[in-house]
OpenMM code with the backbone's topology and positions (N, CA, C; nanometers):
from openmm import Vec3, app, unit

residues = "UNK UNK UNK UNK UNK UNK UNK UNK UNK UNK UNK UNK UNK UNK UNK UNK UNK UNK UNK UNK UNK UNK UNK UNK UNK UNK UNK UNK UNK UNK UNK UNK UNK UNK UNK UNK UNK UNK UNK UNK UNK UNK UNK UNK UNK UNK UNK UNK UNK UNK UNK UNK UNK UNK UNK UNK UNK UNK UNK UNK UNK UNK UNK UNK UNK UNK UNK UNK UNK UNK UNK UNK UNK UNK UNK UNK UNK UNK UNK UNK UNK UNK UNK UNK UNK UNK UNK UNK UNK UNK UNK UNK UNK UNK UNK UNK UNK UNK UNK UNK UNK UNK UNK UNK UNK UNK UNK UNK UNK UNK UNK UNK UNK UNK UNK UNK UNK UNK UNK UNK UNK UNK UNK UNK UNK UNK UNK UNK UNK UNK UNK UNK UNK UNK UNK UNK UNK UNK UNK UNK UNK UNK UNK UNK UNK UNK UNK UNK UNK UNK UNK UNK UNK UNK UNK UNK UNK UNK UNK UNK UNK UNK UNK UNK UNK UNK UNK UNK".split()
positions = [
    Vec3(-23.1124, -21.2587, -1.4739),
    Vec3(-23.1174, -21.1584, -1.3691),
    Vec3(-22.9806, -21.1448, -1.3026),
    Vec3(-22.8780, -21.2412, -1.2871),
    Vec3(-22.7622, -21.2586, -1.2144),
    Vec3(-22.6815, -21.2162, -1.2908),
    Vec3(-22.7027, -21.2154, -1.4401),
    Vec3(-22.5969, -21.1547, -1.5452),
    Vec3(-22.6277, -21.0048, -1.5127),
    Vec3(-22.7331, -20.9058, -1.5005),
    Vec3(-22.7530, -20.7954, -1.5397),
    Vec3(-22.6955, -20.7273, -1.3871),
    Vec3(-22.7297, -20.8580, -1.2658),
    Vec3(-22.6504, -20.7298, -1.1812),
    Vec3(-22.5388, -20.7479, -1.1628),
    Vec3(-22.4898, -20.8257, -1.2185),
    Vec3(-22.3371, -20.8632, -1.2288),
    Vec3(-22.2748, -20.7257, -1.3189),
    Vec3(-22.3602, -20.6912, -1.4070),
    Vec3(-22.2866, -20.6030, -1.4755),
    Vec3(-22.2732, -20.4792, -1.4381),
    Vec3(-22.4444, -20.4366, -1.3691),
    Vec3(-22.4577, -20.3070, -1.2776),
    Vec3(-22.3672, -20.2892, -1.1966),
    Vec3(-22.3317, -20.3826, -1.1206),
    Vec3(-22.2513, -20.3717, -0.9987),
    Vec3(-22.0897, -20.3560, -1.0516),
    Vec3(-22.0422, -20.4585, -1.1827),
    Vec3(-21.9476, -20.4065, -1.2241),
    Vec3(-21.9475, -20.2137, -1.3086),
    Vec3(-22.0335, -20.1977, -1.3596),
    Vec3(-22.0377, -20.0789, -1.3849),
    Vec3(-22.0428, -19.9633, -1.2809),
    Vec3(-22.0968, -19.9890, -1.1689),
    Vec3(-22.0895, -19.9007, -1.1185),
    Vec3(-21.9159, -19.8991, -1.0215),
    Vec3(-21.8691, -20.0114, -1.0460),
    Vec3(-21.7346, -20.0254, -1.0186),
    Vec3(-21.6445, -19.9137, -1.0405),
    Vec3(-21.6646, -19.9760, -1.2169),
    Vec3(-21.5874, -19.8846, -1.3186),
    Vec3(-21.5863, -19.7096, -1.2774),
    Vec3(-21.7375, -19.6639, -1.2954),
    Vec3(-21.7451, -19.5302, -1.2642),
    Vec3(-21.6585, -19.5039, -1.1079),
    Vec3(-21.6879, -19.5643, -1.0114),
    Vec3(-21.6474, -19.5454, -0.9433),
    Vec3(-21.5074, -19.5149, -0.9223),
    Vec3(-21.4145, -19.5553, -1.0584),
    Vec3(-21.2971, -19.5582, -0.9918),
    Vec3(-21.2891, -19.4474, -1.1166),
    Vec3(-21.3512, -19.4135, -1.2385),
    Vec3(-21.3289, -19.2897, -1.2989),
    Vec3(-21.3464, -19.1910, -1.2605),
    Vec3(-21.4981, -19.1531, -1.1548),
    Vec3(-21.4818, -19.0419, -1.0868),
    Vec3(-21.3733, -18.9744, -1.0216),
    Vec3(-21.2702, -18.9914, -0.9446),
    Vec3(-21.2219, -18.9663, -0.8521),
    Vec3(-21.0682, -18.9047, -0.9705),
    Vec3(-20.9978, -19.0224, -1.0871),
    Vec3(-20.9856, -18.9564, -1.1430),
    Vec3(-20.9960, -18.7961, -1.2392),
    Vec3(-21.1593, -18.8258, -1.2835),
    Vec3(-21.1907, -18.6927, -1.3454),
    Vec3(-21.1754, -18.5471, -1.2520),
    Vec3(-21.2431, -18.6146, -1.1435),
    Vec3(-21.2125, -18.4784, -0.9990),
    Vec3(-21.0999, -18.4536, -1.0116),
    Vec3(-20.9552, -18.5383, -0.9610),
    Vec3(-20.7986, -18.4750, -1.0415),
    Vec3(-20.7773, -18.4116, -1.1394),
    Vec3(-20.8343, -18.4601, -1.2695),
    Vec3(-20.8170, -18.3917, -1.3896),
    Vec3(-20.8826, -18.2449, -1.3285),
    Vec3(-20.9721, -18.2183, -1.3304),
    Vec3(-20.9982, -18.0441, -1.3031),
    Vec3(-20.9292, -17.9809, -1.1897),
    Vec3(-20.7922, -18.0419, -1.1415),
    Vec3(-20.7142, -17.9840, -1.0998),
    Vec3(-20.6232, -17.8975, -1.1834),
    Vec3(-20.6075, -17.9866, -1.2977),
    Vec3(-20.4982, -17.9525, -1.3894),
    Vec3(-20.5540, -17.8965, -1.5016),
    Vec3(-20.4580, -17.8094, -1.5448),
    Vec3(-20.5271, -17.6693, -1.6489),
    Vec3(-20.3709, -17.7063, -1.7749),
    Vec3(-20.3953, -17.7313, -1.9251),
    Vec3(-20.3497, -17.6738, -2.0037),
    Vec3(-20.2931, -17.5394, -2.0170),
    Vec3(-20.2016, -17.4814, -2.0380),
    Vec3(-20.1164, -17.3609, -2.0357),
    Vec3(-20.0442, -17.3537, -2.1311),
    Vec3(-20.0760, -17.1999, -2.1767),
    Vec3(-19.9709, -17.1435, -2.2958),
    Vec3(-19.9671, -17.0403, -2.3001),
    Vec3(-19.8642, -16.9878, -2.3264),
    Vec3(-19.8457, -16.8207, -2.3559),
    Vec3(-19.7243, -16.8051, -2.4093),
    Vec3(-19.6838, -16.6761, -2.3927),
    Vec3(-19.5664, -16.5715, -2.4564),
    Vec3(-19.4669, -16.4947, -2.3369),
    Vec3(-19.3058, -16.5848, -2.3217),
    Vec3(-19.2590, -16.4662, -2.2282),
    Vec3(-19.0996, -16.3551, -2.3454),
    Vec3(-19.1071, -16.2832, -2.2530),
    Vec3(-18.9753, -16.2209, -2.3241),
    Vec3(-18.8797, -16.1735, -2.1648),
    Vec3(-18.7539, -16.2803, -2.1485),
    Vec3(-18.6913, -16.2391, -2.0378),
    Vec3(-18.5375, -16.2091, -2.0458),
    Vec3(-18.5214, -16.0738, -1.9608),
    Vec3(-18.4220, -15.9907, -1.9757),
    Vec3(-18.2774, -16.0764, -1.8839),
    Vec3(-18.1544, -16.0970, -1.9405),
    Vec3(-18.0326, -16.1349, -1.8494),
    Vec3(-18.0325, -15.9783, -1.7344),
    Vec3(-18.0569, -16.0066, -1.6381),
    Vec3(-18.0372, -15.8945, -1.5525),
    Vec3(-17.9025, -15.8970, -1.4695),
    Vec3(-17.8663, -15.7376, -1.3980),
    Vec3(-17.7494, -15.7828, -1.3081),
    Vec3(-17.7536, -15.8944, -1.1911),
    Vec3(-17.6749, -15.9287, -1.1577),
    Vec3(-17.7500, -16.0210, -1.0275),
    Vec3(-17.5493, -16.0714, -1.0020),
    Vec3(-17.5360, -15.9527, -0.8613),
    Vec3(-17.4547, -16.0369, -0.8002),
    Vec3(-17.3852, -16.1022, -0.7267),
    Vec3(-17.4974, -16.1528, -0.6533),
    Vec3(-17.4734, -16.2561, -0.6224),
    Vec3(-17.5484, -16.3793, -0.6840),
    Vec3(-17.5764, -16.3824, -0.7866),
    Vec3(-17.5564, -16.4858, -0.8210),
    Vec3(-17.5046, -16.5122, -0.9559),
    Vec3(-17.3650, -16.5301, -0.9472),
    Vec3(-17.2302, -16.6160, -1.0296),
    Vec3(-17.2827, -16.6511, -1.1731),
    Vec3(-17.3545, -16.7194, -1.1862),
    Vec3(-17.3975, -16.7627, -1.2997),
    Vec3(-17.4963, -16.6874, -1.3890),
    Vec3(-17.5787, -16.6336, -1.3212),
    Vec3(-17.7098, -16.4718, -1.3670),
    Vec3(-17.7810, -16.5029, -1.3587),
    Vec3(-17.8988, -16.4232, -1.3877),
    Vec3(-18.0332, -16.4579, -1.3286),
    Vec3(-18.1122, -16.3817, -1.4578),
    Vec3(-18.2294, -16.3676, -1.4840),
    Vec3(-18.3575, -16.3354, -1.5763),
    Vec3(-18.4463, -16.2958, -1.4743),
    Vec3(-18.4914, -16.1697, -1.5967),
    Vec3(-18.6565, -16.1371, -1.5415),
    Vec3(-18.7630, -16.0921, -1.6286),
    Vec3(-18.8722, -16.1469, -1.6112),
    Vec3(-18.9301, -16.0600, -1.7248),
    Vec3(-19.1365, -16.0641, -1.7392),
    Vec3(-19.1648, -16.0711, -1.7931),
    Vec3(-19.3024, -16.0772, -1.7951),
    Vec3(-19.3547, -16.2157, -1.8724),
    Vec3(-19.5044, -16.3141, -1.8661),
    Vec3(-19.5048, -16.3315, -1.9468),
    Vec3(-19.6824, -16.3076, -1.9742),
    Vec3(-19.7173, -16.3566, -2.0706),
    Vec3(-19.8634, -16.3549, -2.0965),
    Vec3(-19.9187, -16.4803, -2.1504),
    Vec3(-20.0820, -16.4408, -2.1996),
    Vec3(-20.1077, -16.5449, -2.1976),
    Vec3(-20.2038, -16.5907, -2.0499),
    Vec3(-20.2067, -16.7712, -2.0813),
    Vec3(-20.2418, -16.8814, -1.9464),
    Vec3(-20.2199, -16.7608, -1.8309),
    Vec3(-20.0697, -16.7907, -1.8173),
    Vec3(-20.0243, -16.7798, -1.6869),
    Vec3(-19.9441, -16.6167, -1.7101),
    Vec3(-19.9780, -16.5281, -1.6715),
    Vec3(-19.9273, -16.3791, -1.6680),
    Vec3(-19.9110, -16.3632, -1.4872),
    Vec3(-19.7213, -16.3431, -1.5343),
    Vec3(-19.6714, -16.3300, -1.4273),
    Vec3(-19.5374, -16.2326, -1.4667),
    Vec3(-19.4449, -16.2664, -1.3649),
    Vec3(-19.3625, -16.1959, -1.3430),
    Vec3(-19.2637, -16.2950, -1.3003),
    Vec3(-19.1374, -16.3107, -1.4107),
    Vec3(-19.0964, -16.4136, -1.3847),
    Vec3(-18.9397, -16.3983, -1.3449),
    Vec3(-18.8528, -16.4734, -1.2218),
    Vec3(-18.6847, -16.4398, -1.1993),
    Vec3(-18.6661, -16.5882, -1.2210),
    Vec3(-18.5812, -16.6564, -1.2825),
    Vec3(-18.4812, -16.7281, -1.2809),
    Vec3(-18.3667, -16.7395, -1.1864),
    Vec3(-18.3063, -16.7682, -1.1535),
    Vec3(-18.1530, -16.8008, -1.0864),
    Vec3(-18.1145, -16.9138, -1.1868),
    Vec3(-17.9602, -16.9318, -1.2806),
    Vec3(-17.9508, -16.9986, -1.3523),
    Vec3(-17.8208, -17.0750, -1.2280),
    Vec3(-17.8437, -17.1907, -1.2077),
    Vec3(-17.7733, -17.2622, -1.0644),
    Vec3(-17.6203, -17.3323, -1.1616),
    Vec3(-17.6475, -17.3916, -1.2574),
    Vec3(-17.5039, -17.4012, -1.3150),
    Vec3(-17.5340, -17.3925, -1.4996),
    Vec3(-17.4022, -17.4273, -1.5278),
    Vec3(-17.4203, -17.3926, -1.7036),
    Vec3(-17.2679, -17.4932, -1.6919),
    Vec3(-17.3541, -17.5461, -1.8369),
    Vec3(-17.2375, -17.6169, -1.8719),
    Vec3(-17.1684, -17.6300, -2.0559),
    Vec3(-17.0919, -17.6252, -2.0685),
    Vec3(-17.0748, -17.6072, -2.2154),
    Vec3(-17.0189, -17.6889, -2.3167),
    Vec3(-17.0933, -17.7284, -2.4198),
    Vec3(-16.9587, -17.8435, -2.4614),
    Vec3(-16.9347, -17.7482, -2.6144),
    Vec3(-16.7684, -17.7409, -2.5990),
    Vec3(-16.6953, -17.6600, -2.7190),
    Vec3(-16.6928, -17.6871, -2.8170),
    Vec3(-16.7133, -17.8292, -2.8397),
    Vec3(-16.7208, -17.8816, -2.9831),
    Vec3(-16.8407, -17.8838, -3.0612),
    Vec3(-16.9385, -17.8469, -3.0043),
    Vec3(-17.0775, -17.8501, -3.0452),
    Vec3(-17.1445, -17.6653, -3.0580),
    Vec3(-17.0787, -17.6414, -2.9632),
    Vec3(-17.1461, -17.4327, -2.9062),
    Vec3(-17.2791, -17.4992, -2.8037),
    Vec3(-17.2809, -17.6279, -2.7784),
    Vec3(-17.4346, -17.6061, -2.6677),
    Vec3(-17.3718, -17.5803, -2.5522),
    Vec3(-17.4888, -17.5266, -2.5029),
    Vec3(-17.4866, -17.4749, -2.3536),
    Vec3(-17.6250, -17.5319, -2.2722),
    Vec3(-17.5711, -17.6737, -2.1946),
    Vec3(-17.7408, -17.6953, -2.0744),
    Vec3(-17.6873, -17.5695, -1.9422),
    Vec3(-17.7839, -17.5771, -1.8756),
    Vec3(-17.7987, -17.5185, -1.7519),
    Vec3(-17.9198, -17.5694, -1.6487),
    Vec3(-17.9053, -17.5476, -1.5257),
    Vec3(-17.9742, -17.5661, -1.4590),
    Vec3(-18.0338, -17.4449, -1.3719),
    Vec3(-18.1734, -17.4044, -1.3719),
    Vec3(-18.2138, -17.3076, -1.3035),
    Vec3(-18.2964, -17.3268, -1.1799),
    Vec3(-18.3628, -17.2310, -1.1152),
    Vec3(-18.4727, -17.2017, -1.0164),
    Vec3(-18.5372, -17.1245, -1.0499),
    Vec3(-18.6537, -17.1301, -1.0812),
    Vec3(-18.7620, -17.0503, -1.1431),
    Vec3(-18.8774, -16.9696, -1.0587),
    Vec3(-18.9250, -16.8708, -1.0155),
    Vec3(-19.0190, -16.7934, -0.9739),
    Vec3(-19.0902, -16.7390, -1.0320),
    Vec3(-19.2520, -16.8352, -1.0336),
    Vec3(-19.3201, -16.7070, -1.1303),
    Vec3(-19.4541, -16.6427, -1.0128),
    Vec3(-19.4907, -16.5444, -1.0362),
    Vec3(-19.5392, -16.4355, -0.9448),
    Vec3(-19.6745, -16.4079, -1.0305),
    Vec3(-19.7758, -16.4570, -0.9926),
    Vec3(-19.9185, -16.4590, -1.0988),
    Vec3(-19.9923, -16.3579, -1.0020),
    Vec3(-19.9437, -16.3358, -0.8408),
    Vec3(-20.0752, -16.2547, -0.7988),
    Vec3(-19.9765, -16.2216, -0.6401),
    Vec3(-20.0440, -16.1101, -0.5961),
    Vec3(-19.9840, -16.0838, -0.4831),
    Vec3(-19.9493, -16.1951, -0.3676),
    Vec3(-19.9862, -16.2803, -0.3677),
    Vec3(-19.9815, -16.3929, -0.2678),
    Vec3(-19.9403, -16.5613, -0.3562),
    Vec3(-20.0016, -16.5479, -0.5181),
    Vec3(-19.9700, -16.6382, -0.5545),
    Vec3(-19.8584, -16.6503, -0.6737),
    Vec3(-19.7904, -16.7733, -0.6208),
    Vec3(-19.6337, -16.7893, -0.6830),
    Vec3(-19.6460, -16.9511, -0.7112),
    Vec3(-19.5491, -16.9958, -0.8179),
    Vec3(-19.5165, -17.1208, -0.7889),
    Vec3(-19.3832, -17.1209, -0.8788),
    Vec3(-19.2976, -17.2140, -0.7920),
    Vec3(-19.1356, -17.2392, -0.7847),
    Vec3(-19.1318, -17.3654, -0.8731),
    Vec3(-18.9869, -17.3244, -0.9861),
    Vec3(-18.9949, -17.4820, -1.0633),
    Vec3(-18.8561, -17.4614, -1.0848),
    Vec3(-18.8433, -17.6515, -1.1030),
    Vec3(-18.6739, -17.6453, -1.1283),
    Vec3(-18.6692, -17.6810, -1.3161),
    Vec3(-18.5748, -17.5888, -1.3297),
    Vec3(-18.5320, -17.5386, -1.4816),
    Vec3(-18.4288, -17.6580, -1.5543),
    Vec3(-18.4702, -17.7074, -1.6603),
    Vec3(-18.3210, -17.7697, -1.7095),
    Vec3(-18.3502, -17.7295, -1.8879),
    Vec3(-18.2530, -17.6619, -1.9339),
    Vec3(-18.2317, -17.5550, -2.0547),
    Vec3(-18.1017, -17.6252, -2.1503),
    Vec3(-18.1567, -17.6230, -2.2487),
    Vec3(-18.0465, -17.6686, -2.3521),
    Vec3(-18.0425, -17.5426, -2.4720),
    Vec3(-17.9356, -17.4343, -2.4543),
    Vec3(-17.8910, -17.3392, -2.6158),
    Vec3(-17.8035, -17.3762, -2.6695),
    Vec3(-17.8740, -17.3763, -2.7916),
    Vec3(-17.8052, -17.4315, -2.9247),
    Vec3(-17.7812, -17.3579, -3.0165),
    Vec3(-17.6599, -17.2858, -3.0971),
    Vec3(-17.6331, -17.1789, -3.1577),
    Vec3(-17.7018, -17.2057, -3.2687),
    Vec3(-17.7561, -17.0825, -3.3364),
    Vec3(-17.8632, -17.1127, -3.4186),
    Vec3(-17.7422, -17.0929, -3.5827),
    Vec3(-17.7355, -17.1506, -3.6858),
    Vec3(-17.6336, -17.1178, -3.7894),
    Vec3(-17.6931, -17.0404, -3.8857),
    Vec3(-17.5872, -16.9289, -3.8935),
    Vec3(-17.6160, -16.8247, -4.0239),
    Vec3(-17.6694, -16.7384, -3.9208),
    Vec3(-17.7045, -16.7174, -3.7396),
    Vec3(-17.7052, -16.5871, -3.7040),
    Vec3(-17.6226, -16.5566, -3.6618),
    Vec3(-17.6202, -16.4310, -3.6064),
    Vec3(-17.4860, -16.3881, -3.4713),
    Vec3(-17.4559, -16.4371, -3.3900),
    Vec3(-17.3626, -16.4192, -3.3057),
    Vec3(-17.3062, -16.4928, -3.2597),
    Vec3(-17.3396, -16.4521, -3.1133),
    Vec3(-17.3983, -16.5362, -3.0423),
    Vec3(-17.4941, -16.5626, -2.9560),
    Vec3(-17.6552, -16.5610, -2.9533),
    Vec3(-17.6645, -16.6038, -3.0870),
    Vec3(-17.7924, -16.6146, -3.0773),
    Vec3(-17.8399, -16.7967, -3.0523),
    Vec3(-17.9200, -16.8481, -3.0125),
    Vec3(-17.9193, -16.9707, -2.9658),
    Vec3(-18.1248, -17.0149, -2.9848),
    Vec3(-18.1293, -17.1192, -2.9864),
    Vec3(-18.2227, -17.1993, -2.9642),
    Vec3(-18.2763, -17.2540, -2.7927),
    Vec3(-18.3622, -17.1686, -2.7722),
    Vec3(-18.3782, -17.2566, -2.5928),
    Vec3(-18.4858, -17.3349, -2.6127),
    Vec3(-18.4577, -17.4338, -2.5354),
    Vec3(-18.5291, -17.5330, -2.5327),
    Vec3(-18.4853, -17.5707, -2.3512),
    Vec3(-18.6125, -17.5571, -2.2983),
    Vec3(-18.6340, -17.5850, -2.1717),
    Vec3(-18.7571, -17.5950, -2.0355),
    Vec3(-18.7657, -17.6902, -2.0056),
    Vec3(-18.8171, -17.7554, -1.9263),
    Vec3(-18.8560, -17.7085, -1.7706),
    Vec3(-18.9532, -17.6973, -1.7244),
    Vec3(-18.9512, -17.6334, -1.5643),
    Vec3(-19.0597, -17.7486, -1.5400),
    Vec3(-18.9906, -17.8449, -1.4298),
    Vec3(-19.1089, -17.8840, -1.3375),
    Vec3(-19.1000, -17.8446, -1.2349),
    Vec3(-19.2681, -17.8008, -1.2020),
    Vec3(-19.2851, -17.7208, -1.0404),
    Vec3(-19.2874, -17.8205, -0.9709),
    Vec3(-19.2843, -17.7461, -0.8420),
    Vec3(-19.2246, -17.7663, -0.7405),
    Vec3(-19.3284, -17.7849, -0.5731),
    Vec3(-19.4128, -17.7098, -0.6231),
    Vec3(-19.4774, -17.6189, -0.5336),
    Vec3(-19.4776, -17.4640, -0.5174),
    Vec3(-19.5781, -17.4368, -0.4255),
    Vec3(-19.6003, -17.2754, -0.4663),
    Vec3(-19.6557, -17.2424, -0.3383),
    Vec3(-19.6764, -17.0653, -0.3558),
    Vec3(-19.8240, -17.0422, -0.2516),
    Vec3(-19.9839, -16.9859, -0.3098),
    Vec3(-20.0355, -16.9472, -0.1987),
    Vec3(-20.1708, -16.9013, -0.2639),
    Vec3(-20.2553, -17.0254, -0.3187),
    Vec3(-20.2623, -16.9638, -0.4099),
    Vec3(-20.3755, -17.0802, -0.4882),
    Vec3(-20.2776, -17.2066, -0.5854),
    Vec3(-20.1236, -17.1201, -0.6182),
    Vec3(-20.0892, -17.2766, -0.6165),
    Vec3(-19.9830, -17.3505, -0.5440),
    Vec3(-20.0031, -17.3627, -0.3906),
    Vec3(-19.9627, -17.4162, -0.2580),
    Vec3(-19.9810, -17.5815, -0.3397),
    Vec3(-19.8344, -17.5824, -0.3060),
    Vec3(-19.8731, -17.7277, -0.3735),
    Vec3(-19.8592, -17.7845, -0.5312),
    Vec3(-19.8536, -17.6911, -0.6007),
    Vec3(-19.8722, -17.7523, -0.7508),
    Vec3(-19.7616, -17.8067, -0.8023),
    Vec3(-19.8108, -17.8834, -0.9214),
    Vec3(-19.7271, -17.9799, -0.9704),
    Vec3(-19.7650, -17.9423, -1.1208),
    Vec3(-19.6770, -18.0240, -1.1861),
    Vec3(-19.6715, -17.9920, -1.3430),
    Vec3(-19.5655, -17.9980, -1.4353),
    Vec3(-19.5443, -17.9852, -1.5645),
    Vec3(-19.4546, -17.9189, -1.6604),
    Vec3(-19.4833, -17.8502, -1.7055),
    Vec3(-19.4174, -17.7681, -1.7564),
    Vec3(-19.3874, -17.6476, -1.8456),
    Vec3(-19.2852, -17.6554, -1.9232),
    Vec3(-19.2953, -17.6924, -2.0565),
    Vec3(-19.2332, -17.6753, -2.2087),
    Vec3(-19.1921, -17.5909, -2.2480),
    Vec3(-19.0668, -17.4869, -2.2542),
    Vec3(-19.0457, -17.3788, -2.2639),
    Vec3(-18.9676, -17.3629, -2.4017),
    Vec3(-19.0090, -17.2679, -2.4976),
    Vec3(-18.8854, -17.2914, -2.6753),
    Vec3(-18.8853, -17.1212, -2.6917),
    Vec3(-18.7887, -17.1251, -2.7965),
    Vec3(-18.7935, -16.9674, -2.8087),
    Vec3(-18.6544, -16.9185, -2.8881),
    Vec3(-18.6010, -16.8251, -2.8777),
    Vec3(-18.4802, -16.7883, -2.8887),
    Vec3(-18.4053, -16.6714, -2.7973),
    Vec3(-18.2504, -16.6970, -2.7917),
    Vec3(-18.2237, -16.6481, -2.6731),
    Vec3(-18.1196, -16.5225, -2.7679),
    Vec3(-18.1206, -16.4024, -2.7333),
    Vec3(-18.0539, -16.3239, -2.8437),
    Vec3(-17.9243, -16.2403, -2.7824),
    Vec3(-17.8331, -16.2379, -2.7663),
    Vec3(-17.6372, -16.2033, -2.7280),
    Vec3(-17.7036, -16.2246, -2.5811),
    Vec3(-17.6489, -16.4337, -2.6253),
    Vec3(-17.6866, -16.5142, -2.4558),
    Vec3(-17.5239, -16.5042, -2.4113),
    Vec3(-17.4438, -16.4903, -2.5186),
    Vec3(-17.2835, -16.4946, -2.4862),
    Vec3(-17.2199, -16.4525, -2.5974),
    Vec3(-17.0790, -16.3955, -2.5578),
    Vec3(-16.9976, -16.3343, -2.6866),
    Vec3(-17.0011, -16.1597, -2.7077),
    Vec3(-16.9638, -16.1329, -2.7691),
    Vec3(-16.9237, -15.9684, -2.7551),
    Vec3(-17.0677, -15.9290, -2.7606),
    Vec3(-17.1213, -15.8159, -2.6629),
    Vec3(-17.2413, -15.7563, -2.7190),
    Vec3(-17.3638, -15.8452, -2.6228),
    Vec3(-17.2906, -15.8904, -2.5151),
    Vec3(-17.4204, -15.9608, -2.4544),
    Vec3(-17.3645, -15.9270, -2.3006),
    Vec3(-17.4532, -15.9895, -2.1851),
    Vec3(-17.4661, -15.9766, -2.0496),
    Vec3(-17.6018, -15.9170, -2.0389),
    Vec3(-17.5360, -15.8857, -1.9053),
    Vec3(-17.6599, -15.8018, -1.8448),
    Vec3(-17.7140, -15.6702, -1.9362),
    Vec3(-17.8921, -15.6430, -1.9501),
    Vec3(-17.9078, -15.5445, -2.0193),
    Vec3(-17.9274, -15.5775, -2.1685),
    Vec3(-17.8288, -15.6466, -2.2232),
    Vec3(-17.8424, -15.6480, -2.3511),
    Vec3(-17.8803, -15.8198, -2.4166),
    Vec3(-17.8922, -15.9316, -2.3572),
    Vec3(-17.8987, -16.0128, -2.3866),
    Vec3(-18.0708, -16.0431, -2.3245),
    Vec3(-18.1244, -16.1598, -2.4294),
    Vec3(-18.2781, -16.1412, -2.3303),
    Vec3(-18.3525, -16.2651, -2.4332),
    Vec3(-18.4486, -16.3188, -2.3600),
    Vec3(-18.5174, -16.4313, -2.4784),
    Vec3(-18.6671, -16.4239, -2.5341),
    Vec3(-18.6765, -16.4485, -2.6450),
    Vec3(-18.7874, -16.4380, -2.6466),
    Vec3(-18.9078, -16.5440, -2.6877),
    Vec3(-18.9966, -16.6533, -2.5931),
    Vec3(-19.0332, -16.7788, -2.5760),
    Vec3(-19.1714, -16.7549, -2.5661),
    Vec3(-19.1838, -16.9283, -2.6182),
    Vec3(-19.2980, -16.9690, -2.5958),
    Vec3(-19.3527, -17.0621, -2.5013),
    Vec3(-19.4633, -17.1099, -2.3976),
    Vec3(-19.4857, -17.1804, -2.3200),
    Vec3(-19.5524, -17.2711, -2.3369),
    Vec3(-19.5899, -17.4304, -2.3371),
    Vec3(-19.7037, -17.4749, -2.3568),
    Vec3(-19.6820, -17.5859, -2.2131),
    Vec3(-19.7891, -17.6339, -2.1714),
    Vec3(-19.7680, -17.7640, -2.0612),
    Vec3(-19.8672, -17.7556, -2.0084),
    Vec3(-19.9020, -17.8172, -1.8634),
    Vec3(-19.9421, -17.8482, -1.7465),
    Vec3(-19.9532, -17.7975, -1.6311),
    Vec3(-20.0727, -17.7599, -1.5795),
    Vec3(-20.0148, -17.7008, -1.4031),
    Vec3(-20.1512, -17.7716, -1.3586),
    Vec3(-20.0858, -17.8296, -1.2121),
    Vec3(-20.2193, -17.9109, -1.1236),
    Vec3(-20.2067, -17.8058, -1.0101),
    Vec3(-20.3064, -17.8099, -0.9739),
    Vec3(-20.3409, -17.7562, -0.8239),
    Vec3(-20.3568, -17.8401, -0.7506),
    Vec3(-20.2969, -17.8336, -0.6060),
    Vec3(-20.3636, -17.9081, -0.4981),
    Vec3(-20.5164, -17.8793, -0.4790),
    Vec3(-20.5572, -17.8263, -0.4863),
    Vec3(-20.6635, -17.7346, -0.3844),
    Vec3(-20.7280, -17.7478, -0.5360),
] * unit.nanometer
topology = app.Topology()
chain = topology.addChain("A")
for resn in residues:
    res = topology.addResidue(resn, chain)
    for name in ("N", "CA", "C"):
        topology.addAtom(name, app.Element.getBySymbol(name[0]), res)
């Protein structure tokens, strides 16, 4: 009899401390989609900025600010660091910080590149006041630099996969 409630009582331990977990987990939602974002003018800000749509999970409306870029010549990569805004609903937004690695892709033109980059949020408003997460970002980035690119004509076209928690 002392074994069995020894075990009840440990079992109901256990659950106890999985519940509260699982309640977290249905904070957090799997995410994926499709963006395509345009180098836009932007100036004031030095380095440029993106905008563009994406679909999918999360369909928004998305600006970048790219905060620095850095280049190493012997290789053609380019990291950068951004600020990310994505705009899912009139009230709801959530802010993430960007870190991007392009890598010239060989045998295309010349600025065409490999992105590979990263956004963890930050927090947001609306419904995601608060959120946390990653976002996995790949794709290709097409005249990111070199004759035939800037504003207007340069733009990427990616894929999303990751994480978003809600507070709430």
């Amino acid at each position: 009899m002392k074994y069995t409630t020894t075990l009840a009582a440990l079992s109901l331990a256990v659950i106890s401390l999985v519940s509260p977990a699982r309640a977290d987990d249905s904070k957090c939602k799997k995410v994926n989609g499709h963006a395509t974002w345009t180098l836009i003018p932007a100036p004031f800000d030095p380095n440029g900025r993106i905008l563009g749509p994406s679909t999918g999970d999360l369909k928004a409306a998305i600006s970048a600010i790219i905060l620095s870029l850095s280049a190493n010549p012997s290789t053609g990569v380019i990291t950068a660091d951004s600020l990310e805004v994505w705009v899912l609903g009139a009230t709801d937004t959530f802010v993430a910080n960007g870190h991007a690695t392009f890598t010239p892709i060989p045998g295309q033109p010349i600025g065409t590149v490999q992105d590979n980059l990263t956004l963890t949020l930050t927090g947001g408003t609306g419904e995601f006041a608060g959120a946390t997460g990653t976002i996995n970002v790949t794709g290709v980035g097409h005249n990111i630099f070199g004759p035939g690119s800037g504003p207007g004509l340069g733009y990427f076209d990616v894929d999303y996969n990751g994480t978003v928690c809600k507070a709430k």
